[in-house]
C-alpha positions as CSV (number, residue, x, y, z in Angstrom):
1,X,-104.9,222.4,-35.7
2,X,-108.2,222.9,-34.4
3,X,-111.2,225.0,-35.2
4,X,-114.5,224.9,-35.1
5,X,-114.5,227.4,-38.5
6,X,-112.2,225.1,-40.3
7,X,-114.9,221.6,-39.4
8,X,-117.7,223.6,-40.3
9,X,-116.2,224.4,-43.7
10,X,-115.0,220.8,-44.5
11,X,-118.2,219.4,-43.6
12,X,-119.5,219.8,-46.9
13,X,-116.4,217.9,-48.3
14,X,-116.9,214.1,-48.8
15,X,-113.7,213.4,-50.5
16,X,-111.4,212.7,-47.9
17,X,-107.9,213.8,-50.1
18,X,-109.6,217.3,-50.7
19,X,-109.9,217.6,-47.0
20,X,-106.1,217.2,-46.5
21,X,-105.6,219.4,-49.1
22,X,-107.8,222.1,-48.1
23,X,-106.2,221.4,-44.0
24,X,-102.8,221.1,-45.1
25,X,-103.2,224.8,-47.0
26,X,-105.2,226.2,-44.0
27,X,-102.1,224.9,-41.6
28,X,-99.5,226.9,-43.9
29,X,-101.1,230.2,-44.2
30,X,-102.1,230.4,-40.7
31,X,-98.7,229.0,-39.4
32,X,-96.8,231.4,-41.7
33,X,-98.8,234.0,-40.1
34,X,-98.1,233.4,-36.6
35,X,-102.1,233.0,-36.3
36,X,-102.6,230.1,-33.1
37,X,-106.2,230.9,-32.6
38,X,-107.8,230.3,-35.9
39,X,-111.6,230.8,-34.7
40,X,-110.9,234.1,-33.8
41,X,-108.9,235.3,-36.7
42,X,-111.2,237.4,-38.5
43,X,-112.0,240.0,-35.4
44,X,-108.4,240.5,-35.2
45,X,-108.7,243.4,-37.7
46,X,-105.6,242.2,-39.8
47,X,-104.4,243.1,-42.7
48,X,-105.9,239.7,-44.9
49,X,-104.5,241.4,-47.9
50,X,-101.0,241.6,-46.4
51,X,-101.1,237.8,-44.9
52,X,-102.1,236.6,-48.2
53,X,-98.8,238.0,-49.4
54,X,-97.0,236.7,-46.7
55,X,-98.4,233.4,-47.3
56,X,-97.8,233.3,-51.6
57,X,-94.1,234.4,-50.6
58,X,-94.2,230.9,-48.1
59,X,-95.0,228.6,-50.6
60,X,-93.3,229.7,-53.6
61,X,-90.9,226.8,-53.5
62,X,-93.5,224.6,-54.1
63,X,-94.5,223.1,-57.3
64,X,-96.5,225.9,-59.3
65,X,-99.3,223.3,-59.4
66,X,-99.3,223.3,-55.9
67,X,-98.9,226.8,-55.1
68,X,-102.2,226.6,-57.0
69,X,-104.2,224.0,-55.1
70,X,-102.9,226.3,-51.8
71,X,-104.0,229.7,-52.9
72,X,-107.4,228.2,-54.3
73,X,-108.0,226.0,-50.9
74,X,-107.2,229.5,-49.3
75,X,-109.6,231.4,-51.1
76,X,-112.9,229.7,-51.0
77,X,-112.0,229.4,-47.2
78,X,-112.2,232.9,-47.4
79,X,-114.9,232.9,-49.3
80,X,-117.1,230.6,-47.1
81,X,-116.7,233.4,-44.2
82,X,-118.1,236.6,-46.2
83,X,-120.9,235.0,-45.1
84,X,-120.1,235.2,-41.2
85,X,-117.6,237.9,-41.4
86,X,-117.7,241.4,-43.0
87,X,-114.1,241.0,-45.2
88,X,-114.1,242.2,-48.9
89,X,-111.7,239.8,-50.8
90,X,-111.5,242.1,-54.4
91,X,-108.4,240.6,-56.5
92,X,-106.0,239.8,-53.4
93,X,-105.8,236.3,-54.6
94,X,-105.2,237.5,-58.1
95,X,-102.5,239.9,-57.1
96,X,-100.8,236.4,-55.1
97,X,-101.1,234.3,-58.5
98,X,-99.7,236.9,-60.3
99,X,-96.6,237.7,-57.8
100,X,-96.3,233.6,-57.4
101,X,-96.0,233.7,-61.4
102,X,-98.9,231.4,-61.6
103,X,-101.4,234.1,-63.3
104,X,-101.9,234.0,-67.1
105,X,-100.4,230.5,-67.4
106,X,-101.3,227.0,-67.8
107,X,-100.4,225.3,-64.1
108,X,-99.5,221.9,-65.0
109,X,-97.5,219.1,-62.6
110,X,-93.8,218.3,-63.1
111,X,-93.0,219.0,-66.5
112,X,-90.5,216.0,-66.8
113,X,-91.6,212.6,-65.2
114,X,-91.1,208.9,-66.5
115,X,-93.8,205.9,-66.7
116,X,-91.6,202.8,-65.8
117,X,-92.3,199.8,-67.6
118,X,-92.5,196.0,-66.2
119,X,-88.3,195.8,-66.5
120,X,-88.1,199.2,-64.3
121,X,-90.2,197.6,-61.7
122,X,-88.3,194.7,-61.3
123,X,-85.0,196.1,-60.9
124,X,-86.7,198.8,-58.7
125,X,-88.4,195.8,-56.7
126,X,-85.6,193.9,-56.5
127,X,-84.3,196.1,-53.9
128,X,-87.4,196.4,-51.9
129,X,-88.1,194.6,-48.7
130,X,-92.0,192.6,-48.2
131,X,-93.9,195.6,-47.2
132,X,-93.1,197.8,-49.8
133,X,-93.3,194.8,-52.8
134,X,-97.1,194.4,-51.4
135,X,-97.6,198.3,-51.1
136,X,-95.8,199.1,-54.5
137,X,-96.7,195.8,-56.6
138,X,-100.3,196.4,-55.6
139,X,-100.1,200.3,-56.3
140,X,-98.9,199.4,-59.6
141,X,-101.2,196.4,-60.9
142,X,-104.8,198.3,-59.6
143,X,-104.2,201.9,-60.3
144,X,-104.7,202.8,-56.6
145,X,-103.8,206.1,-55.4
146,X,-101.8,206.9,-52.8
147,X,-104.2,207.7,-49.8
148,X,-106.5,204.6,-51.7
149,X,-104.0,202.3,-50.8
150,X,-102.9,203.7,-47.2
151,X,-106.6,203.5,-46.1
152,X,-107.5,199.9,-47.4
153,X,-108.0,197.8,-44.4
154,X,-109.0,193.9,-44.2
155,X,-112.9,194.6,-44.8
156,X,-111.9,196.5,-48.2
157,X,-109.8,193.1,-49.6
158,X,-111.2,189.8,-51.0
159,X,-108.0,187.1,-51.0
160,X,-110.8,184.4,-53.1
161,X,-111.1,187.0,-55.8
162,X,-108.1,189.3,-56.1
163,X,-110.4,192.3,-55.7
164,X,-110.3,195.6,-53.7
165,X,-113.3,197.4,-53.2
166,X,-112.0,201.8,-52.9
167,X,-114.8,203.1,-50.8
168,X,-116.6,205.9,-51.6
169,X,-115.0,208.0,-48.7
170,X,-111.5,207.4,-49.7
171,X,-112.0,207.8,-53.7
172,X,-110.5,211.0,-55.0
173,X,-114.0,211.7,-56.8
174,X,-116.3,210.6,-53.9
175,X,-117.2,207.0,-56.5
176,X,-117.0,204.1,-55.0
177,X,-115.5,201.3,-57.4
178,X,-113.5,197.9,-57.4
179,X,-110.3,197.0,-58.6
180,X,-108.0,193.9,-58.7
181,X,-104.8,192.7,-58.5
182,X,-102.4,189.6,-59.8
183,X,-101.7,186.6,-58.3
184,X,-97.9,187.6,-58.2
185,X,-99.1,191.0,-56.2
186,X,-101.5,188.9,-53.8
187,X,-98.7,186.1,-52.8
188,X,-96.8,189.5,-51.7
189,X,-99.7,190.9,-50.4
190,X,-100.7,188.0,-48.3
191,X,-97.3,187.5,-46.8
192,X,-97.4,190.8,-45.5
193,X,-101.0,190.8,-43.9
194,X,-100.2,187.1,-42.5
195,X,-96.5,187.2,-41.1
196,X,-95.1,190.9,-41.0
197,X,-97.5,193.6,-40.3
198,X,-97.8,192.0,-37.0
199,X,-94.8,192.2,-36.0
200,X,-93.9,195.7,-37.7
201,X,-96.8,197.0,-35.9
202,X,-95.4,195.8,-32.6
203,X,-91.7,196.8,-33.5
204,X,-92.8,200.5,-35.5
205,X,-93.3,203.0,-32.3
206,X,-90.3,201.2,-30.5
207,X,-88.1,202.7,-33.4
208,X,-89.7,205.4,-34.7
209,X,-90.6,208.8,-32.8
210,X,-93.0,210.0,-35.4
211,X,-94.9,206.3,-34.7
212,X,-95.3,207.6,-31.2
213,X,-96.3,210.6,-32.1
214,X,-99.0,210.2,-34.3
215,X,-99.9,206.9,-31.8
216,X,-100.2,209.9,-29.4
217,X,-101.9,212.0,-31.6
218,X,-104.7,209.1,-31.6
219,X,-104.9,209.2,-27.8
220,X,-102.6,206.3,-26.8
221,X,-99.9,206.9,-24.1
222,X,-96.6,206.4,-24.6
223,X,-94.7,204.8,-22.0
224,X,-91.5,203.1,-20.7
225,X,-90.4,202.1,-17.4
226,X,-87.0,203.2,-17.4
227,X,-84.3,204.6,-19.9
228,X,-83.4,202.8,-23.3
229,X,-86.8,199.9,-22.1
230,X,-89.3,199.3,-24.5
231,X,-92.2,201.5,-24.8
232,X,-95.3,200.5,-23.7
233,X,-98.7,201.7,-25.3
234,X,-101.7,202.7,-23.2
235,X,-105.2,203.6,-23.6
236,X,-107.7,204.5,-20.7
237,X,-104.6,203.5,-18.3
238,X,-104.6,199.7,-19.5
239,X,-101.8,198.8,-21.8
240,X,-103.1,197.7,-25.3
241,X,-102.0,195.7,-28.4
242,X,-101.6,198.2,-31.1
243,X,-102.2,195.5,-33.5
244,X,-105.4,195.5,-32.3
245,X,-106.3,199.1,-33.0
246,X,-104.8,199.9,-36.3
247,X,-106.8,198.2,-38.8
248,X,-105.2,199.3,-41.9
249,X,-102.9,197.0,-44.0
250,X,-100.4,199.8,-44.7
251,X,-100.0,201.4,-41.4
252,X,-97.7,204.1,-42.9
253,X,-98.2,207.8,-43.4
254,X,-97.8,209.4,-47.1
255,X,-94.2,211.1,-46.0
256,X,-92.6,207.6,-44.7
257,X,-93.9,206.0,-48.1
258,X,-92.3,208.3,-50.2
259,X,-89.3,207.9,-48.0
260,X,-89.2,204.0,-48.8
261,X,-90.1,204.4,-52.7
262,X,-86.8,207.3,-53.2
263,X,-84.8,204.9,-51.3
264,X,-85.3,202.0,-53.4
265,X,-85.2,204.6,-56.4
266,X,-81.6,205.7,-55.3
267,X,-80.7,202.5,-54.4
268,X,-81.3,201.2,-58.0
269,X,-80.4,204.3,-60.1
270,X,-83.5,205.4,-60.8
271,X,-82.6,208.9,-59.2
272,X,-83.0,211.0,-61.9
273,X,-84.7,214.5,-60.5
274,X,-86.5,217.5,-62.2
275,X,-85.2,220.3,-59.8
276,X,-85.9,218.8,-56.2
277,X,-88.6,215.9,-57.7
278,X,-88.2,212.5,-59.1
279,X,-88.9,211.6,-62.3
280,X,-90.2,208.4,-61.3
281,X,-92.1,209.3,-58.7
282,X,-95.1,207.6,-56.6
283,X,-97.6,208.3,-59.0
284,X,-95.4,206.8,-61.9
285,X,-96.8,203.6,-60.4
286,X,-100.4,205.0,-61.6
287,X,-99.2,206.0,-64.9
288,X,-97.6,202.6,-65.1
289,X,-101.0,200.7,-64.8
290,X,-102.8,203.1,-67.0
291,X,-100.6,203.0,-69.6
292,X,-100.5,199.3,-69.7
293,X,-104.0,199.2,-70.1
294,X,-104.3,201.5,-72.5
295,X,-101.4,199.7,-74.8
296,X,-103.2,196.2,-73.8
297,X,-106.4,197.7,-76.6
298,X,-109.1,197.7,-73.5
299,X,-112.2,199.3,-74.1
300,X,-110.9,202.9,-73.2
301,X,-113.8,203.1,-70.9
302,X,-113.0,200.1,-68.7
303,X,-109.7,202.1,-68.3
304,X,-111.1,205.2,-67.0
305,X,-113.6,203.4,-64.3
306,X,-109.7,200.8,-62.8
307,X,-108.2,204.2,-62.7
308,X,-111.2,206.2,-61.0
309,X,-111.8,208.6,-63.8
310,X,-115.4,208.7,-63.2
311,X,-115.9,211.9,-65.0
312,X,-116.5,210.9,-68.4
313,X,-118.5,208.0,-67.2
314,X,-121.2,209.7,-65.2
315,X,-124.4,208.9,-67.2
316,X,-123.2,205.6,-67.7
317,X,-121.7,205.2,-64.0
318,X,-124.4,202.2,-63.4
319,X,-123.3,200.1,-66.0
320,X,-119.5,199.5,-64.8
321,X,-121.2,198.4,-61.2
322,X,-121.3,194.9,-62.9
323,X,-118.7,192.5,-60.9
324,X,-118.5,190.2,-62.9
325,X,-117.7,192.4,-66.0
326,X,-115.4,194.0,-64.5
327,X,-113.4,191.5,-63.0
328,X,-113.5,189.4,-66.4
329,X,-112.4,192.4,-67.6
330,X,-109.6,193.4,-66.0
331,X,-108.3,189.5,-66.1
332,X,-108.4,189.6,-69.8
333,X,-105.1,191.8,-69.9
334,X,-103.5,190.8,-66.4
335,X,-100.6,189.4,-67.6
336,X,-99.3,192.7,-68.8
337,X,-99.0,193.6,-65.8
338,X,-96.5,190.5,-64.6
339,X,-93.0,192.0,-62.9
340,X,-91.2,189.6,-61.4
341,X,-93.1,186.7,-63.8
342,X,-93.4,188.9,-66.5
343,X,-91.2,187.3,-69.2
344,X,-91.4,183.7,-67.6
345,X,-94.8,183.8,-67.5
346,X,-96.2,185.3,-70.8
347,X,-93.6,182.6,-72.3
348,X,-94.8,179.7,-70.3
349,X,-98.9,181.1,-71.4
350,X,-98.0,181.5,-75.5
351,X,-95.9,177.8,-75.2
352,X,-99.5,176.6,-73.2
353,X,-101.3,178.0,-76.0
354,X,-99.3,177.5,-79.2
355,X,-99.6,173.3,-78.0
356,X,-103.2,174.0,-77.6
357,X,-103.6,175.6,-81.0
358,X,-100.9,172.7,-82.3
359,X,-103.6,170.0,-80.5
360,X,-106.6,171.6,-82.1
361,X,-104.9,171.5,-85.3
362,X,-104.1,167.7,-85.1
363,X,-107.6,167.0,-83.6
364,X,-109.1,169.0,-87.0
365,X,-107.0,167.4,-89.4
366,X,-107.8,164.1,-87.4
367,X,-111.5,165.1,-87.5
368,X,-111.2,165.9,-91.6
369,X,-109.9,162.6,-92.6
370,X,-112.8,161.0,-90.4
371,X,-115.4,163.1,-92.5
372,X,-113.0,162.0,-95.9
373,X,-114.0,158.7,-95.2
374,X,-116.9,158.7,-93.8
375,X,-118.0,160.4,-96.9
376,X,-116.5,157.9,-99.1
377,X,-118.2,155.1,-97.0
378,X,-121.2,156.3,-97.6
379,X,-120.4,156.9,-101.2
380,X,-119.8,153.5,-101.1
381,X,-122.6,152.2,-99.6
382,X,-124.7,154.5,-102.1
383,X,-123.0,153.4,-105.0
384,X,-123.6,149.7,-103.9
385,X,-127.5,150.4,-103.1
386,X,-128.0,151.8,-106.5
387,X,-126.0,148.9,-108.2
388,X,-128.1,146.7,-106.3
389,X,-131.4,148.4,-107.4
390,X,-130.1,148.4,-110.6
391,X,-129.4,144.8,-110.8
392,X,-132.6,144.4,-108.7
393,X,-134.3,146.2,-111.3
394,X,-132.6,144.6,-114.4
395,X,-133.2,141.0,-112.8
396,X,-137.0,141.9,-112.3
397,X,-137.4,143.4,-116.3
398,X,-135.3,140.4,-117.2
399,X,-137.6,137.9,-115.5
400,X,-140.8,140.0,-116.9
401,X,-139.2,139.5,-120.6
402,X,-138.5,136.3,-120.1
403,X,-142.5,135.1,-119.1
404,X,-143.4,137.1,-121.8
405,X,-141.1,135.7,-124.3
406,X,-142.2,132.2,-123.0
407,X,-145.9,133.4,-123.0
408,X,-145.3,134.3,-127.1
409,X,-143.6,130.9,-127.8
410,X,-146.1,129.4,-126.2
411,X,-149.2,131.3,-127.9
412,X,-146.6,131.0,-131.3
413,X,-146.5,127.2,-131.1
414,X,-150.6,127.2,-130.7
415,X,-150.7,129.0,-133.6
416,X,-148.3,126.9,-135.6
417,X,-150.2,123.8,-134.6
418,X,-153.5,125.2,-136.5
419,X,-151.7,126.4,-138.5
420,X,-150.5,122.9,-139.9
421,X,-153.8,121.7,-139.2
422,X,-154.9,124.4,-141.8
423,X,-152.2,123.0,-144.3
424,X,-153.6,119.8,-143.9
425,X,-156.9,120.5,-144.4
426,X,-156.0,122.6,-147.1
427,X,-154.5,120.0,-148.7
428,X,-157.0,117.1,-148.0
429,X,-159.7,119.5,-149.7
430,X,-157.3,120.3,-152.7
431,X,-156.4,116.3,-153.1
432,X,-160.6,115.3,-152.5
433,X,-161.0,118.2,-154.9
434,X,-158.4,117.3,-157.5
435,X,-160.1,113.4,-157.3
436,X,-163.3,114.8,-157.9
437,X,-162.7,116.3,-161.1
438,X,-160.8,113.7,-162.4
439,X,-164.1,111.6,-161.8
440,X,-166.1,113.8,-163.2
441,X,-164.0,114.2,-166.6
442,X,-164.1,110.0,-166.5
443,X,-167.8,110.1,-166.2
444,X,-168.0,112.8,-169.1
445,X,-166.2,110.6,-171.3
């Protein structure tokens, strides 16, 4: 579908989802019009109210959420020519809601849809060949969207890290962030990118008519030399590796994807439906790894920038550019998100803890009864320093008591020695005296 009015009018639009929206709308109200020359619709002197009926009658088997994003997309297409064109909208697109039943009401998605949990994705995945384990497994462990994942190519993924970076172009709200994804998703992922994209490139357009046809859309030639040969792909008249040219990982479109998820979902028994939809449909891969997150306790705003809901984050947008935090991050709760290793492998990590925690305990308690007796050896040695300065102490005082007690024998036996000299001349006086007055009283007589 081509028109100059139509480029002009998305070439304000930077998300590239809102662009297939607003195309894929534009494509069903023209084409249930009849209208094959778009540019010069609005000098045909139709009756726009009447085609916007005849367009809300078109789509009415659509989800009323869709009818919604249809008639809006139509609108402020509408809208955007006023400026060009002299139309006079008034309440037509009022009058569409209201036959549609979509006026006065809250326009929600499918009212009854399932989150699977890691056991769902298993048995789903157990049914599911390599490419769609690598597209769903990493769908379901990075939050991606749908047109996210089906535009990554090799530039976009970093094997060393486990990290996607979702470009700003391809982001539903125009941010550009990074995501990452398990080890379990990346051996899946890796296979596919190493051994079988190759060769389901090479194989796809030989199969498939819609391959051809969108191959053609891109400007390659389809061609085969005679009946039932294989086709041959061309570009400027040489014949070309398509490998070469399509540098997506997923090389799929959105309608062949969903055709390989609601295989494996009726193949397992997951069919359950909700009128014509699945209840465990693409994005329940999306509510899957939101959920998980949000039961895992993250910080609720780590959870909003994985899943690209910017909008509450825009004045702090800056801050979750950090790599390293975010990665660290995400890693933290990874192992929620095991499918196939789930069980196994949260066992195998709490049995790798619970003997660290059991070696940390035995190294403690080891480490304890080193401090119990290092604390009594040095008790020990205390107690033995101050019995030795006590007996230090008490041999010194006893040595000091002993000169001095050998200084007052010494000085005692001086003084007993005059002492007996002062008897004795005591007593030689008293004897001289006692002779001297018995000569006296002779030589009175």
């Amino acid at each position: 579908m081509k028109s100059k009015r139509i480029e002009e009018h998305l070439s304000w639009i930077n998300a590239k989802n809102s662009k297939q929206s607003i195309v894929s709308a534009l494509k069903k109200f023209f084409s249930a019009n009849n209208i094959t020359n778009i540019d010069n619709y609005f000098k045909l002197n139709r009756d726009f109210k009447g085609d916007i009926k005849v367009f809300a009658e078109n789509i009415r088997q659509l989800a009323p959420k869709t009818q919604n994003t249809y008639l809006s997309s139509v609108k402020v297409f509408f809208e955007a020519q006023k400026e060009f064109e002299n139309i006079r909208i008034d309440n037509w697109f009022k009058l569409a809601h209201k036959k549609n039943g979509l006026k006065g009401r809250k326009i929600s998605a499918i009212t009854i849809s399932d989150t699977p949990n890691n056991n769902d994705l298993k048995i789903i995945l157990s049914s599911a060949n390599l490419k769609e384990k690598a597209l769903f497994g990493l769908m379901a462990v990075t939050g991606l969207r749908s047109n996210e994942a089906l535009s990554l190519t090799a530039k976009e993924i970093n094997m060393d890290d486990n990290s996607i970076k979702v470009k700003f172009d391809t982001a539903k709200n125009g941010h550009m962030r990074y995501v990452f994804f398990t080890d379990e998703v990346k051996q899946w992922l890796k296979q596919w990118i190493d051994n079988e994209r190759q060769n389901w490139l090479k194989t796809s357009y030989q199969k498939s008519k819609y391959s051809r046809t969108q191959l053609e859309k891109q400007g390659f030639k389809i061609k085969r030399e005679y009946d039932k040969s294989a086709y041959k792909v061309y570009k400027n008249g040489n014949e070309v590796d398509i490998a070469e040219y399509e540098k997506r990982i997923f090389p799929f479109s959105y309608p062949n994807v969903a055709k390989y998820w609601h295989r494996l979902l009726e193949k397992t028994g997951y069919n359950q439906k909700d009128g014509t939809y699945y209840h465990f449909n693409i994005h329940s891969l999306r509510r899957f790894f939101i959920n998980t997150l949000k039961d895992s306790g993250i910080n609720p705003n780590y959870k909003n920038y994985f899943s690209g809901h910017i909008t509450d984050l825009e004045d702090a947008y800056e801050n979750f550019q950090n790599y390293r935090l975010m990665k660290s991050e995400y890693f933290k709760y990874s192992n929620a998100f095991g499918i196939f290793t789930e069980r196994k492998y949260i066992d195998s990590q709490m049995n790798d803890l619970q003997k660290q925690l059991d070696s940390q305990k035995r190294e403690s308690s080891e480490k304890d009864n080193i401090i119990v007796d290092l604390q009594k050896q040095i008790k020990s040695i205390n107690d033995k320093y101050n019995k030795e300065q006590n007996e230090k102490y008490f041999d010194e005082s006893l040595k000091e008591l002993r000169e001095e007690n050998e200084t007052l024998q010494n000085n005692f036996s001086i003084l007993l020695n005059r002492f007996d000299d002062l008897m004795d001349k005591k007593a030689e006086e008293t004897e001289k005296a006692r002779i001297s007055a018995r000569l006296n009283k002779k030589m009175g007589q």
